[in-house]
C-alpha positions as CSV (number, residue, x, y, z in Angstrom):
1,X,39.1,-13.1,107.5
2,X,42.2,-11.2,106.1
3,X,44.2,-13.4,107.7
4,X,43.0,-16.5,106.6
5,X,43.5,-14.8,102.8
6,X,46.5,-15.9,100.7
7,X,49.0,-13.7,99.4
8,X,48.5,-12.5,96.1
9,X,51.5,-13.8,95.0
10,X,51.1,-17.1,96.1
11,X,47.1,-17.5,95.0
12,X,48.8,-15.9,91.5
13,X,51.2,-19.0,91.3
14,X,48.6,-21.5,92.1
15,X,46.5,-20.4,88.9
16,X,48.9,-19.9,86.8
17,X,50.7,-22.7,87.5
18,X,48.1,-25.4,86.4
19,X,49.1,-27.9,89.0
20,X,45.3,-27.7,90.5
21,X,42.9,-27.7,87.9
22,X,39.5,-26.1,89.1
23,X,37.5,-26.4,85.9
24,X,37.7,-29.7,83.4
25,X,39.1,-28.3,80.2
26,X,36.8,-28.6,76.9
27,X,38.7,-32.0,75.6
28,X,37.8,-33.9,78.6
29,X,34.1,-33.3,78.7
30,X,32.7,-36.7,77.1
31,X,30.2,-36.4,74.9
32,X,26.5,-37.8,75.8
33,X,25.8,-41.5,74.4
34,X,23.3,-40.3,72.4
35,X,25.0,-38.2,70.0
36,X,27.8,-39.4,67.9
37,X,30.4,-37.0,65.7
38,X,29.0,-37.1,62.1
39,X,31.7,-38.3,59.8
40,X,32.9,-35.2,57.2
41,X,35.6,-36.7,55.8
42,X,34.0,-38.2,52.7
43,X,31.2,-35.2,52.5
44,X,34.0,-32.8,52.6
45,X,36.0,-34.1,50.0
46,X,33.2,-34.3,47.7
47,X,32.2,-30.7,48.5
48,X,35.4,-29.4,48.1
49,X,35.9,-31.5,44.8
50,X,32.6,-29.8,43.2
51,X,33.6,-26.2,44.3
52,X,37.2,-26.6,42.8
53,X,35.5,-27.9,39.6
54,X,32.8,-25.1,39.0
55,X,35.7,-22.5,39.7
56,X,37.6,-24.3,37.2
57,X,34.7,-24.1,34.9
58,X,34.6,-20.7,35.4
59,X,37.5,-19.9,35.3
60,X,38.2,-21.7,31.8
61,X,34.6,-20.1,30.3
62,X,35.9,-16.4,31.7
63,X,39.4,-17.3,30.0
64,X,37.8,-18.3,26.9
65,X,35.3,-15.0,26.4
66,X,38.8,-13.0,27.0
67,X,40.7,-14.8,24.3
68,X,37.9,-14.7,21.7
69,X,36.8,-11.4,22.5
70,X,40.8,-10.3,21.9
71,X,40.5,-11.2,18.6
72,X,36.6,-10.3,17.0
73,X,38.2,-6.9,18.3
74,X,41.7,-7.4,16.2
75,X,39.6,-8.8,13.5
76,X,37.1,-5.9,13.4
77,X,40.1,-3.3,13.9
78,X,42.1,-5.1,10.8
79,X,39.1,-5.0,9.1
80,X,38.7,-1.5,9.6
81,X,42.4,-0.7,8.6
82,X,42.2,-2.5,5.6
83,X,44.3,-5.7,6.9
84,X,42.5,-8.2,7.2
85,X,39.6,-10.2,4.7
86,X,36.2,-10.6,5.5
87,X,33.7,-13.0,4.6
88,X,31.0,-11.6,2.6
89,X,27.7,-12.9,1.4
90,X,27.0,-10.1,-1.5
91,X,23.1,-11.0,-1.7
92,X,22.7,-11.4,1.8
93,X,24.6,-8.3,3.0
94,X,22.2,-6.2,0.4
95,X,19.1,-7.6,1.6
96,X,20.5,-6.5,5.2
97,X,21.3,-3.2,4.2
98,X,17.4,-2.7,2.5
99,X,15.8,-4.0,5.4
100,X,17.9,-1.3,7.8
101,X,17.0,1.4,5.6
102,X,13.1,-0.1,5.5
103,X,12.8,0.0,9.2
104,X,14.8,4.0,9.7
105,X,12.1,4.7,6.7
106,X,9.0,3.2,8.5
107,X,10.0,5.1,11.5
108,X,10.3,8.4,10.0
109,X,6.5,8.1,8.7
110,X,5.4,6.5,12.7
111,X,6.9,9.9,13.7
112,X,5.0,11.7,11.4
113,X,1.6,9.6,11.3
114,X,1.8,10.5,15.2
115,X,2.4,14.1,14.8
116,X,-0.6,14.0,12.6
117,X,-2.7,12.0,14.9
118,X,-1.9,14.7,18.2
119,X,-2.6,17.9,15.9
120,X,-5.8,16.2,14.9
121,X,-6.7,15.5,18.4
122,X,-5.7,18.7,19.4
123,X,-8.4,20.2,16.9
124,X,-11.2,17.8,17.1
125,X,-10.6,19.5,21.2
126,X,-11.1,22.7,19.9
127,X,-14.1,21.9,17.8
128,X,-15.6,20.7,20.7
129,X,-15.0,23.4,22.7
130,X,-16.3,25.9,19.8
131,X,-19.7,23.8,19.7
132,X,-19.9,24.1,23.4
133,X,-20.0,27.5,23.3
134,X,-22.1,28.6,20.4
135,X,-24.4,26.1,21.9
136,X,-24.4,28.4,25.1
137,X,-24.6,31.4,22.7
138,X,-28.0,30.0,21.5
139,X,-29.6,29.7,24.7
140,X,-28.5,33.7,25.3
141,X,-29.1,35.4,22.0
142,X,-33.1,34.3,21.1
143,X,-32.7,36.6,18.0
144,X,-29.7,34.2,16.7
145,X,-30.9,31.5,18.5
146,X,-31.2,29.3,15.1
147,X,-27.8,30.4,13.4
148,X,-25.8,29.3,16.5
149,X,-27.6,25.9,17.0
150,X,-26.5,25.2,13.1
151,X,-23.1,26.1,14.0
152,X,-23.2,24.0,17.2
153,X,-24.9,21.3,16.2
154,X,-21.6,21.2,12.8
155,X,-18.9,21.4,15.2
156,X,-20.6,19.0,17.0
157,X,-21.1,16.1,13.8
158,X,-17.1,17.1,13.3
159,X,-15.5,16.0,16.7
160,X,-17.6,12.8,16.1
161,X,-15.9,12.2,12.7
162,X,-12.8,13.3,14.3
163,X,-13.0,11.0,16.4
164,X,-13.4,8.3,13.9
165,X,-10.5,9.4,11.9
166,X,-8.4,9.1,15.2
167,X,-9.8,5.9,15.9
168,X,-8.4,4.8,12.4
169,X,-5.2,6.8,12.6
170,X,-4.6,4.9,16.2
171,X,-4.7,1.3,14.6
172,X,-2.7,2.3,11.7
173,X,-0.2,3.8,14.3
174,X,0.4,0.9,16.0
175,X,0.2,-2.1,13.7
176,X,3.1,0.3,12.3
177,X,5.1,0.3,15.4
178,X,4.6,-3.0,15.9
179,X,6.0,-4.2,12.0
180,X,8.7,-1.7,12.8
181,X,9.8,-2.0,16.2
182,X,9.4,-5.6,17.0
183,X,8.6,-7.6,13.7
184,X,11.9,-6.2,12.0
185,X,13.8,-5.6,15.1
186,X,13.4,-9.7,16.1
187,X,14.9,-10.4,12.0
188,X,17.6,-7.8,13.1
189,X,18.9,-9.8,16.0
190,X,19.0,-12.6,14.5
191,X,21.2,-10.2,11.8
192,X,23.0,-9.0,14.8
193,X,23.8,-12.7,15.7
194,X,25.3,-13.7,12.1
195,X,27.1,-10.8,12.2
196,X,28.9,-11.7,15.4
197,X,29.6,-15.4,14.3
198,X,31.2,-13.8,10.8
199,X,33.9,-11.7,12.7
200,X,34.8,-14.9,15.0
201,X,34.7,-17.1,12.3
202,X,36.7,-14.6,10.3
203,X,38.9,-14.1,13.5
204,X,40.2,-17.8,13.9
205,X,40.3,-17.9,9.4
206,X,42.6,-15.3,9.8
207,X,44.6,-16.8,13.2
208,X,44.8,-20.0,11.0
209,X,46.4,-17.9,7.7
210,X,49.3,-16.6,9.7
211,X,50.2,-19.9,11.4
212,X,51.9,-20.7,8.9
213,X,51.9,-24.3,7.0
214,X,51.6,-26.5,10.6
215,X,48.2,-25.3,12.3
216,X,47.7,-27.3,15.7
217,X,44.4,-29.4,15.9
218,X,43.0,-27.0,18.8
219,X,43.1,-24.1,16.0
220,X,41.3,-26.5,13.3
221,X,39.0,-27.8,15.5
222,X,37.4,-24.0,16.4
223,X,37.9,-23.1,12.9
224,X,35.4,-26.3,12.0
225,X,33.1,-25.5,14.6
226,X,32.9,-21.3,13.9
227,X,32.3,-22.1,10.6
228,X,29.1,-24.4,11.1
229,X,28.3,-21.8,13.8
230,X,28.2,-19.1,11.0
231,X,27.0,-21.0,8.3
232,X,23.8,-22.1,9.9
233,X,22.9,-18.2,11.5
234,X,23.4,-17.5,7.6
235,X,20.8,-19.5,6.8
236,X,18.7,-18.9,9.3
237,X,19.3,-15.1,8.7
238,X,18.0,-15.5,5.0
239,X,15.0,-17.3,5.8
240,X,14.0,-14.5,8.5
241,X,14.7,-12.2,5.7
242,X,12.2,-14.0,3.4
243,X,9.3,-14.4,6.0
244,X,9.8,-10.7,7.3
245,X,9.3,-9.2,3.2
246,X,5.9,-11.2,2.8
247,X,4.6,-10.0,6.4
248,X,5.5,-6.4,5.5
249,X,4.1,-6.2,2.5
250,X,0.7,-7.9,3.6
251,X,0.7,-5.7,6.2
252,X,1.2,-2.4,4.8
253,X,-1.3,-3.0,1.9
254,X,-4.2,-3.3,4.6
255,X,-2.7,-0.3,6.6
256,X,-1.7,1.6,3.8
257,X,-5.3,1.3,2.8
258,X,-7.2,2.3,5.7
259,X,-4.8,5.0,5.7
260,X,-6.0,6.6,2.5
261,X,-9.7,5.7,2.5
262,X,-10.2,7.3,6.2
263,X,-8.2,10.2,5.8
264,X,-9.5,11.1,2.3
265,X,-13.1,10.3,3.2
266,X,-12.5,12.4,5.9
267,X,-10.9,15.7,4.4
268,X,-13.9,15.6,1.7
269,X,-17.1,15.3,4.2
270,X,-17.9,11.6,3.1
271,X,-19.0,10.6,6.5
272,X,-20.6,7.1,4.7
273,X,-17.4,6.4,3.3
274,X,-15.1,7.2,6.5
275,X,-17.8,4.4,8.6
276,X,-17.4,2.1,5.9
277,X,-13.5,2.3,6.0
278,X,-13.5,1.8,9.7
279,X,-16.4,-0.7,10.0
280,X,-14.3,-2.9,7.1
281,X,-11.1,-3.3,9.4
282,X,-13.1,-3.8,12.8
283,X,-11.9,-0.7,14.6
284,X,-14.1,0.1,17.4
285,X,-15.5,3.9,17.0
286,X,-16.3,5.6,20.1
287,X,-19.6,7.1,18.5
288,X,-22.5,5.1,16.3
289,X,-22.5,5.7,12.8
290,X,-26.2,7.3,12.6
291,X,-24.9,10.6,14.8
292,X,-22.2,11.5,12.4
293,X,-24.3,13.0,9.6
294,X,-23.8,16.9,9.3
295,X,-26.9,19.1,9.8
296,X,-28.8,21.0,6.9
297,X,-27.6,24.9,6.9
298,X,-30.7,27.4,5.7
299,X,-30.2,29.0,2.2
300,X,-29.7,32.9,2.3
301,X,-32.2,34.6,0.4
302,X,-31.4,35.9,-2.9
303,X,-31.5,39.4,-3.6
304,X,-32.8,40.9,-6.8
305,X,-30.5,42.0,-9.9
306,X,-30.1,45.5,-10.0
307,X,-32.6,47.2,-12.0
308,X,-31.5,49.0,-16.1
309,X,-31.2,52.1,-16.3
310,X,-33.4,54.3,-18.7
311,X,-32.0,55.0,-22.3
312,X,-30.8,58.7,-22.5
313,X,-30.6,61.0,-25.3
314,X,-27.4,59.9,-27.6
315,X,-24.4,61.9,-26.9
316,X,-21.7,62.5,-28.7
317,X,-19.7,59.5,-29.7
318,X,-16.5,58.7,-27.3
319,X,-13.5,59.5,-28.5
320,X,-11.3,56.9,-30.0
321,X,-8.5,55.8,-27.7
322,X,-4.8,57.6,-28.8
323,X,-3.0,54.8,-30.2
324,X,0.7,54.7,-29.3
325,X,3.1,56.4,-31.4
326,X,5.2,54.7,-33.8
327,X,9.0,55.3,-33.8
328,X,11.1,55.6,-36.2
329,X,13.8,52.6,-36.9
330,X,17.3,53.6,-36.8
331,X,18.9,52.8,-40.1
């Protein structure tokens, strides 16, 4: 069998040398009758068409956001330094300004409304827990028995007004947060908005002032449409501003309301009047209206005046009191 074996060298030149080929290469395999080569040419070209125009649309929209954001930034920096005009609507600008300080205002008291509300809370917890207990007082002290079950049975009608108040002070809480952090917030963006079309408008107005006396259309042409563009978030700006003063000032009248009638009717023991506040804005109470009335305390006796003395024998009279002595003036 060894013998029969070619050298290495020549089995080495016999593959390498391609002058027998064992296996048919890959081009020479036909392909089966069935299946025919789809044609790509057209396909491709189109595909390749629409991929080079969406990266030229990108690439001109991410060329465009650089050049105008290079100038609202030297346009607010100018404006800043004192070199450059701005546009200004004076009656606009101040009804901006009012509504900004309105909202950090209305914010301030939501802060402080909820402050209230926790310690509140917090309290009508410790009422509770002080009717709980001299309610387990009465049932161990028979000779008190009576006093404690008053006491109890107060602590008790006061978490239930409590409750009430809190009730009210939760829906005046967050019909505030809603005028303040969504009502005025959505007539701030749209603020935010003009804003951002003044200083582009402004930016291109200011491009066009130092070209000189021979703008080219391109620079009119953006000048035309930032100024439509600006003009129209005005006036959509001032309308929002309109609409957003009625709303808040039909909404704080009713919240301002049940503010004062619950809390007041509250801090004085009305417990008809604080019902009748809630029952009028449809707040739901977590306790009926009949349970809140506060129980009758029993009236301490009266003790009996002290009783005259008997008249004495008259003694002599008291002595006049010393009257202060009177110095002399210096001449």
């Amino acid at each position: 069998m060894l013998k029969d074996t070619p050298p290495l060298r020549e089995s080495s030149d016999s593959i390498t040398s391609g002058t027998e080929a064992k296996f048919p290469t890959s081009r020479s395999m036909p392909f089966p009758p069935a299946y025919a080569p789809p044609d790509v040419s057209q396909n491709g070209a189109a595909g390749s068409s629409t991929l080079l125009r969406a990266g030229s649309t990108k690439l001109e929209s991410i060329r465009n956001w650089g050049v105008s954001t290079y100038k609202c930034t030297k346009q607010i920096l100018y404006e800043k330094l004192g070199k450059s005009s701005r546009t200004v609507d004076t009656e606009l600008e101040a009804q901006i300004e009012m509504v900004r300080e309105t909202q950090r205002k209305y914010a301030a008291v939501l802060r402080l409304s909820c402050a209230l509300t926790a310690q509140l809370a917090a309290a009508g917890a410790t009422q509770r827990a002080l009717g709980e207990a001299f309610a387990d007082l009465a049932q161990k002290s028979p000779e008190l028995q009576n006093q404690f079950l008053y006491n109890a049975d107060t602590q008790r009608a006061l978490t239930r007004n409590g409750e009430t108040l809190l009730a009210a002070l939760h829906f005046f809480n967050n019909s505030l947060s809603t005028l303040t952090n969504k009502t005025i917030e959505d007539t701030l963006l749209t603020i935010r908005q003009y804003e951002a079309a003044r200083v582009e408008y402004d930016a291109y107005r200011s491009e066009l002032e130092g070209s000189g006396g021979n703008p080219p259309e391109l620079l009119l042409a953006n000048i035309e449409r930032h100024r439509r563009h600006y003009e129209r978030l005005r006036d959509d700006s001032a309308v929002k501003l309109k609409l957003l003063h009625e709303n808040r000032v039909k909404v704080m009248n009713k919240q301002l309301l049940l503010f004062h009638n619950a809390v007041s009717a509250y801090f004085s023991g009305n417990n008809v009047a604080l019902e009748a506040a809630v029952r009028h804005f449809n707040i739901r109470t977590p306790s009926p209206p009949s349970a809140t009335s506060l129980p009758s305390l029993p009236t301490l006796p009266t003790l009996p005046p002290p009783a005259a003395a008997p008249p004495g024998p008259p003694g002599p009279p008291a002595p006049a009191a010393a009257s202060a002595p009177v110095l002399p003036r210096s001449a």
